[in-house]
ZAPA-217516 format. One record per atom (N, C-alpha, C, O): residue in one letter; x, y, z. Coordinates in steps of 0.1 Angstrom, whole numbers, plus 5000, padded with zeros to 4 digits. Example, Ala and Ser with C-alpha at 12.3 -4.5 7.8 and 13.67 -1.06 7.14 Angstrom:
2
A513249435078;A512349555078;A513249675078;A514249675085;S512849785071;S513749895071;S512950005079;S513450115080;
//
This chain:
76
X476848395050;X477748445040;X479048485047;X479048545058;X480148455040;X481348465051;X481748575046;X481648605034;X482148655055;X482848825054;X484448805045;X485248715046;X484448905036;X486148905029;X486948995037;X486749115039;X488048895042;X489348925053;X490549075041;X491349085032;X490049145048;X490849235041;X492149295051;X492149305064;X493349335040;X494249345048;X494949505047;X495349555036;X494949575057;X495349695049;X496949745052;X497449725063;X497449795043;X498649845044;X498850025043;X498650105034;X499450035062;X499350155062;X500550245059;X501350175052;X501150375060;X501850415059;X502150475075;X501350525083;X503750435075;X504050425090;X504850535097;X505450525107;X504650675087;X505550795090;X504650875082;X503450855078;X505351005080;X504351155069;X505251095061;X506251045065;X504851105050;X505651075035;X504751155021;X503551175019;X505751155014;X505051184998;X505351054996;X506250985001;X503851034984;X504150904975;X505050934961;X504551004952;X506050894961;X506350894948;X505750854937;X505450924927;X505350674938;X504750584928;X503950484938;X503950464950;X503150414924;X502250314932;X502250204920;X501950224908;X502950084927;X503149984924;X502349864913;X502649784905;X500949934920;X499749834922;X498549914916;X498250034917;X497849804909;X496349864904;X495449714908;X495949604908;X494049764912;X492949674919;X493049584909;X493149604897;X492949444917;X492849314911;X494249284909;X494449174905;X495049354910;X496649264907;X496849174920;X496349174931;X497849084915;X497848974926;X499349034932;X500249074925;X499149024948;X500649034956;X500848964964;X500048914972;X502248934962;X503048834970;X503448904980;X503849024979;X503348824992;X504748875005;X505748894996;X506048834985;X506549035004;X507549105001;X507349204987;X508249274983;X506349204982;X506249284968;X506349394972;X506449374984;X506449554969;X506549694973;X505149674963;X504849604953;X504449794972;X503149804969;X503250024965;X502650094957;X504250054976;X504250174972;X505250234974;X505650174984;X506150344970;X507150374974;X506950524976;X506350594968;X507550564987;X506950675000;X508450784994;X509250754985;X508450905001;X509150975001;X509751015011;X510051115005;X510451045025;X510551115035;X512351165035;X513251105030;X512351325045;X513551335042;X514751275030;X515851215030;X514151305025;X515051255010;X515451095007;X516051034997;X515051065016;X515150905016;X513750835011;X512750855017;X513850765000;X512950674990;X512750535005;X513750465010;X511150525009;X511050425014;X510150325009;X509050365007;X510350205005;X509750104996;X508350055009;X508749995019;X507450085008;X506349975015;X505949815007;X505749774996;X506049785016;X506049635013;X504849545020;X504549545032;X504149455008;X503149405014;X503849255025;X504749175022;X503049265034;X503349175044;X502949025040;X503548925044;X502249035034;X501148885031;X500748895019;X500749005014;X500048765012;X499648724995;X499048805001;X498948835013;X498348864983;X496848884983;X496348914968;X496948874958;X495049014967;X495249034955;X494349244962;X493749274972;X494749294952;X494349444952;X492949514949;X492349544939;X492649514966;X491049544965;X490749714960;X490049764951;X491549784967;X491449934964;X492949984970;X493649944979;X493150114959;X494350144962;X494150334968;X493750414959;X494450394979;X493550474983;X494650564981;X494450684985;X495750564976;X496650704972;X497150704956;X497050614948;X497850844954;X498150804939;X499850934942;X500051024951;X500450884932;X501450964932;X501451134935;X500551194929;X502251214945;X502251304945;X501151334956;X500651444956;X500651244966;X500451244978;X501051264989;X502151224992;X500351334999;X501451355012;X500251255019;X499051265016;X500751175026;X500051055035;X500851085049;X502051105050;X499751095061;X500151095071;X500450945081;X499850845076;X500850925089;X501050775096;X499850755102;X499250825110;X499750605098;X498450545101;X497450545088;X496550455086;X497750635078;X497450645065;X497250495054;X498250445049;X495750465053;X495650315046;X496150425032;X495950535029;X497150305025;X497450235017;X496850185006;X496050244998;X497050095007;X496449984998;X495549885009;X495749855021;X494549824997;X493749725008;X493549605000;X493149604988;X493949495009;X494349365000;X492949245006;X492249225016;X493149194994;X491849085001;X492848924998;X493748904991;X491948825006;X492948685007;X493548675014;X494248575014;
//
């Protein structure tokens, strides 16, 4: 049985989430924003690196996420 390649996207600083882009099962393209972060007053867009489609999404608005913090987790 072959294992599903999951891909995760983390959060790469402390940030609040403002919004989340994405609900499980939606399809993403490279370059889509999957979530948009908060830090020092600056709005930072995360962006998925690679297709996929949306296995689980592990934050929701009004989150503080520390770095290294999974994201979203994409399969495909």
């Amino acid at each position: 049985m072959a294992r599903e390649l999951v891909n995760e996207i983390v959060a790469e600083m402390v940030a609040n989430v403002l919004s989340v882009a994405v609900a499980p099962g939606d399809a993403v393209a490279a370059g889509d924003t999957v979530v948009l972060l908060e830090s020092m007053k600056m709005e930072i867009p995360v962006i998925a690196e690679h297709p996929g489609t949306v296995r689980a999404v592990k934050v929701a608005s009004g989150d503080v996420v520390q770095e290294g913090d999974v994201l979203v987790e994409l399969t495909g």
